[in-house]
N, C-alpha and C positions, 0 to 999 in steps of 0.2 A: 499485372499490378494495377490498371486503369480497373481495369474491370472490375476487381477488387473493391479499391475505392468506393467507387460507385455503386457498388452495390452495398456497402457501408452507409454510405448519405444518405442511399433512400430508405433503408432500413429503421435509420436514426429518425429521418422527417417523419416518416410513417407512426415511429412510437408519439412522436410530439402529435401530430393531429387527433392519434386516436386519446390523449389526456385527456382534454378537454370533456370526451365523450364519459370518459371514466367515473371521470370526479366530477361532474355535476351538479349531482344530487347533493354532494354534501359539502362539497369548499367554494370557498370565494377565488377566482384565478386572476392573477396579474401578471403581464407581460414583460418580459427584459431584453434590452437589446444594449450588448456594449462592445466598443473595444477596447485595444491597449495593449502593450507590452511589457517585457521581463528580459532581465539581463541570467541565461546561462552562468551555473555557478562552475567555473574550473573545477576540473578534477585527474589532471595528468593527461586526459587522451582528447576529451572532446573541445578544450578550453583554445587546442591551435585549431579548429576549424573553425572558431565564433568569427564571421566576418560582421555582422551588424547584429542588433539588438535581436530578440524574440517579438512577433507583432502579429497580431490574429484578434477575433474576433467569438462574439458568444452570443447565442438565443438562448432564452430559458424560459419555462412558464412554471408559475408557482402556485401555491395554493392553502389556503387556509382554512381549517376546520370551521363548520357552522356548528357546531356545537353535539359532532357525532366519535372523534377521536379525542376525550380529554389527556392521551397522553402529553397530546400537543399541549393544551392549555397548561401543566403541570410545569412545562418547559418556558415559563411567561409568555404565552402565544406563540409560540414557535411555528413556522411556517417550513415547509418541506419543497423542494422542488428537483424539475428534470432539463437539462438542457443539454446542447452541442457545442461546441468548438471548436474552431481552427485554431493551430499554430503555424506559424513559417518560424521554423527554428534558427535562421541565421544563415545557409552554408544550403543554396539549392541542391547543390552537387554530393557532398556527404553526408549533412545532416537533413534535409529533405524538409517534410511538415508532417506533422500530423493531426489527426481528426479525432476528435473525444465525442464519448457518449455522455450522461457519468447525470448522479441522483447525489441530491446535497440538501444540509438541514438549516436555517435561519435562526440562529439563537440569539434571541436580543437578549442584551444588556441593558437597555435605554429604549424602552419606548414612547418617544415624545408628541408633541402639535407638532413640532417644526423639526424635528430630525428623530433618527433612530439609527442603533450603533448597535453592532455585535459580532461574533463570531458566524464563520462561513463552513464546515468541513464538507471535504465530497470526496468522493470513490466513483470509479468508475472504470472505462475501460479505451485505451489509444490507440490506435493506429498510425502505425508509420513508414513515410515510404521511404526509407532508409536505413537500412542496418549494413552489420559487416558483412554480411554475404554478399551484398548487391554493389559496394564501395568499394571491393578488393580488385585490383587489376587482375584481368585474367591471366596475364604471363607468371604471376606470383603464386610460389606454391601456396596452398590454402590453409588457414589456420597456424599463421607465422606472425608474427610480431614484426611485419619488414616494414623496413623505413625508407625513407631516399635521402639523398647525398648530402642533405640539411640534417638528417636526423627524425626527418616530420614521418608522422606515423604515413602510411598509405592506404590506410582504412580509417574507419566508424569502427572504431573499439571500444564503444558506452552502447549500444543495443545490439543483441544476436537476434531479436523477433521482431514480424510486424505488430501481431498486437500484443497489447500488454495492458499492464493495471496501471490506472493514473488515480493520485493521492490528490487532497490540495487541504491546505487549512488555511483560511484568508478573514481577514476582518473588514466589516463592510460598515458604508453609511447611505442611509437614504435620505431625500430631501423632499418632502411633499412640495407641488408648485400651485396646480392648479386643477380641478375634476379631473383628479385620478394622475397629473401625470408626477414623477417626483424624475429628480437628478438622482442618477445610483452611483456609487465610487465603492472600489473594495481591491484590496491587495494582499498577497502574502509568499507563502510557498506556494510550489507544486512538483508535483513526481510524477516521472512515468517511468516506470523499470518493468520488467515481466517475474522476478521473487527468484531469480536464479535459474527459472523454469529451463532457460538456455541459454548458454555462454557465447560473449563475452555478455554483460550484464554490469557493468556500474552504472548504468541510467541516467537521465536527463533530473537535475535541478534546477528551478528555476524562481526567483524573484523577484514581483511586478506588480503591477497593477493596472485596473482598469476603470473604463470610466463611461456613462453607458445613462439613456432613458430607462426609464419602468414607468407601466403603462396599468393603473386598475381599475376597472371597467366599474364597481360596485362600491367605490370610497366614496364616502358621504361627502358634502360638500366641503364643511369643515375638513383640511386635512388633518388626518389624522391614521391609526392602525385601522387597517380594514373593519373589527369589532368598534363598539363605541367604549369607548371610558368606561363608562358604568357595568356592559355584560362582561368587560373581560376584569373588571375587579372583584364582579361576582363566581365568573367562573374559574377564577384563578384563586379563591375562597373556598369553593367548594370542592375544587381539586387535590387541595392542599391538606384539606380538614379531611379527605373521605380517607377510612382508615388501611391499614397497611393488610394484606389477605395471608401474608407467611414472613413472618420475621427471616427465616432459616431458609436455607435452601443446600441440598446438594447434589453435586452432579458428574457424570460420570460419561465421557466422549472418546470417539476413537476417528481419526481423522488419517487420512493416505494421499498419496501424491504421487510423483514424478519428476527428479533432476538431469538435468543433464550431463553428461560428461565433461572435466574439464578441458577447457576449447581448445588446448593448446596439443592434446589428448585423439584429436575428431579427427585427423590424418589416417587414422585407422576404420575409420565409420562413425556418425553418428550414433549415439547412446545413449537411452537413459534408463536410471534404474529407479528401483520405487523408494517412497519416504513415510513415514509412519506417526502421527503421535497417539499415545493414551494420558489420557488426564482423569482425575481424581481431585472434587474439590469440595471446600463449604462456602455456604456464603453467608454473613449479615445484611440484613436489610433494612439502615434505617428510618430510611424515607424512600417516597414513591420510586425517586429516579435514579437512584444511585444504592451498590452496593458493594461490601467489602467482601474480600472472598482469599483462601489460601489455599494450595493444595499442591501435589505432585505430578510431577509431569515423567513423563517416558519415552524417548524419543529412537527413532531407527532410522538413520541415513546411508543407501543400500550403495549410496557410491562407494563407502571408504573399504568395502570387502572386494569390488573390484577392480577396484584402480588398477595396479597393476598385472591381472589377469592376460592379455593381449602381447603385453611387452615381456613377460615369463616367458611366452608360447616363442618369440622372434627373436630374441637376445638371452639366452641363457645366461650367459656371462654379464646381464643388461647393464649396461652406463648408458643413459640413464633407462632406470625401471619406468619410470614416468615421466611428463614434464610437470607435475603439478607440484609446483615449488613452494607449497605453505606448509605440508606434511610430511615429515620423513617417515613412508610410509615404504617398507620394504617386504610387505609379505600382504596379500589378498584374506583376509583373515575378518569372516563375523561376526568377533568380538569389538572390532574398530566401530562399527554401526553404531553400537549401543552407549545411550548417555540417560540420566539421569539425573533429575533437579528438583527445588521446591522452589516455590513462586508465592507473590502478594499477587492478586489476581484483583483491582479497582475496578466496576464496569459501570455502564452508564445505561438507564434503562429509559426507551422508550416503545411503550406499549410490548407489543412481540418481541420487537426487536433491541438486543443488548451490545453493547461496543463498549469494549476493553481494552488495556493497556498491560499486559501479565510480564512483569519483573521477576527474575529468579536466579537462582546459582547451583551448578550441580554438583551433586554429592557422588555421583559415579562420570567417570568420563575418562572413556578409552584412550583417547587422542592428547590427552592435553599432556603428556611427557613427549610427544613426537611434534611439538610446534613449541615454535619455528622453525621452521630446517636446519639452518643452519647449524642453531644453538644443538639443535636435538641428535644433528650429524655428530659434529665433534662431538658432545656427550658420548654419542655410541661408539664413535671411534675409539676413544679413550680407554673403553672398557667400563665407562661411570654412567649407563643412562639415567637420564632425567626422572628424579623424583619426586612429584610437584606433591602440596598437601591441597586441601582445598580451595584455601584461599591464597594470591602467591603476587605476584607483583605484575604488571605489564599494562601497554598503553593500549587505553579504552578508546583512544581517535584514531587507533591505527586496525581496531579488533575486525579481522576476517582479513586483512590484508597478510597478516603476519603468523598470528592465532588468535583463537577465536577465543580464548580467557575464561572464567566461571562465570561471568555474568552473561545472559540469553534473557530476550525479551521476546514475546507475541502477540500483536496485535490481530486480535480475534472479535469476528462478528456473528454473532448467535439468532438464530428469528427460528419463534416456537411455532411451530404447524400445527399444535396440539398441545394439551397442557402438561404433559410431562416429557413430550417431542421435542428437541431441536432440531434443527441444520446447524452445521457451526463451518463457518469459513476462517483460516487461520497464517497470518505469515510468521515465522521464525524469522531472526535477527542476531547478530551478534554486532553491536554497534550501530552504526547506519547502513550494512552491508547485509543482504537477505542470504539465510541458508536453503529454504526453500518454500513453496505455498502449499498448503493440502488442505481438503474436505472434508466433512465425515457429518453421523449424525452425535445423537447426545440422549440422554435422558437423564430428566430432572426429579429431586422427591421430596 
């Protein structure tokens, strides 16, 4: 696990020095250095091990277009950057620290002499030394929900992996001081989860803020935004006016993955089986950086054909066929994979690269009379199973704990390698709970 680490850090230092070398030629770079902390948000498992706050630290170096990316300028000067982090999550012993990589975009709102305000979002990627594998006493059989004599779990049951994806959306403020140096403050969320990649998986949220120098080597003496007044009124003029190249667009992706079995399930081996989307969509485009878009989605989740595969083979008679207690799922059967939806697809365009928010409801969906169990148990006992119509009743704060309901969201990130080429990276969701993360490519027309 040291070793690990360490070779994480220098990895991370190594991308940072070699920035600098990158961008040169065409951005202006400014220095950040902060820390601070965040209070862990409860969520049934990880909330009894909070012994003290979340507290760590951040480098970042940022950068600003000279006048060679007008996506950015289109964005009111927006500014991009890449940085590190620690965290000390609270709980040396169960919840450990982890170490972030992770690329984030500066979107002001306010760009003033004396201050500047805006939004923060970043993506990236965590490491941690802490999960349930490493947490669970050895005498305890594996992959049990055991407790001790208080009732207190005896594991780290919010991460099954060391690395994983970290989210954040934060809102910042700068404070020019004096040749180059300004006071930074910025707070919000943050996430690290792995997208259900492997179980257990409710993931760390977290709360905070921070508080930090920034250091720019190229500010004029007046403080002010790196550009002057005058070029970024012109270049945010000419951004703005230069006209649109495709009103229309539409596009067509096929993206795959990998979940894991559920955890409760891994007493028999670790598993996982593969995951699937196809998309079909259009889009409007009314302006540079944002467009509307609608289409259908096709989704294959290869768990739900073999849950109970294993437990068939060992219990004929099975009680229980599985422990996975959200689906009363009685037959290994791949009709259960398959679902079907349409979606409002918003995305947000900068340059190549496009970030979406896809809302949608399915119009086919195998599973949704066999959730929640219990309800779907006695239903079939009955002799009455469950016959849901599309749209049907149930709580939206509880979705993927219980069932996972017709509403499905994916937050998906697309960057064109070519002009009718994408990449498209994508998490599914059913509430605040990930169903899983996949890849793929795209073509646009």
């Amino acid at each position: 696990m040291q070793r690990i680490m360490k070779k994480i850090r220098v990895i991370a230092l190594l991308c940072l020095a070699l920035v600098p070398l990158w961008v040169h030629a065409d951005y202006d770079l400014a220095y950040r250095l902060s820390g601070g902390g965040a209070m862990m948000m409860p969520d049934g498992k990880v909330d009894q091990w909070i012994e003290r706050p979340t507290l760590g630290g951040s480098f970042a170096v940022e950068f600003w277009p000279t006048g060679k990316w007008k996506c950015l300028e289109q964005w009111n000067n927006a500014s991009v950057g890449v940085g590190v982090k620690y965290l000390n999550l609270g709980n040396d012993a169960k919840l450990g620290s982890a170490f972030v990589a992770h690329a984030y975009m500066n979107q002001p709102f306010y760009n003033g002499t004396h201050f500047r305000i805006g939004a923060r979002p970043s993506v990236g990627l965590a490491a941690v030394t802490k999960t349930y594998r490493n947490t669970l006493p050895d005498e305890v059989a594996p992959y049990t929900k055991a407790r001790d004599a208080q009732g207190k779990l005896l594991a780290n049951w919010s991460i099954g992996s060391i690395l994983n994806a970290y989210l954040a959306m934060e809102l910042y403020m700068d404070f020019p001081i004096k040749d180059g140096w300004e006071i930074t403050l910025n707070g919000g969320w943050q996430h690290i989860s792995n997208g259900s990649f492997m179980h257990p998986n409710s993931g760390y949220n977290m709360f905070g803020g921070e508080l930090g120098l920034r250091y720019h080597p190229n500010t004029p003496k007046t403080p002010n935004t790196p550009s002057t007044q005058s070029s970024n009124k012109s270049s945010n003029r000419q951004s703005s006016d230069r006209p649109i190249d495709q009103h229309w667009a539409i596009e067509l992706s096929a993206t795959g993955g990998a979940k894991q079995n559920y955890y409760a399930d891994n007493q028999h081996g670790q598993r996982f089986y593969g995951v699937a989307t196809l998309k079909a969509a259009a889009y409007w485009v009314p302006v540079a950086v944002f467009r509307l878009g609608a289409g259908v989605d096709a989704f294959y989740d290869g768990y739900y054909a073999a849950v109970n595969d294993e437990f068939e083979k060992e219990n004929p008679a099975g009680t229980p066929l599985t422990y996975f207690g959200k689906t009363y799922l009685r037959t290994s059967d791949v009709k259960n994979c398959f679902r079907v939806g349409v979606s409002i697809q918003p995305e947000f365009i900068i340059g190549k690269l496009t970030a979406g928010i896809h809302v949608g409801f399915y119009v086919f969906d195998s599973v949704k009379n066999l959730e929640p169990y219990d309800q779907a148990k006695k239903a079939a006992d009955e002799g009455q199973p469950l016959q849901r119509g599309i749209f049907y009743a149930y709580d939206f704060s509880k979705a993927s704990n219980y069932q996972d309901g017709w509403c499905y969201m994916q937050f998906v990130l697309k960057y064109h390698v070519l002009d009718h080429l994408f990449v498209q990276l994508g998490l599914k969701t059913h509430g605040v709970r990930a169903e899983f993360i996949d890849a793929g490519l795209g073509v646009s027309f």
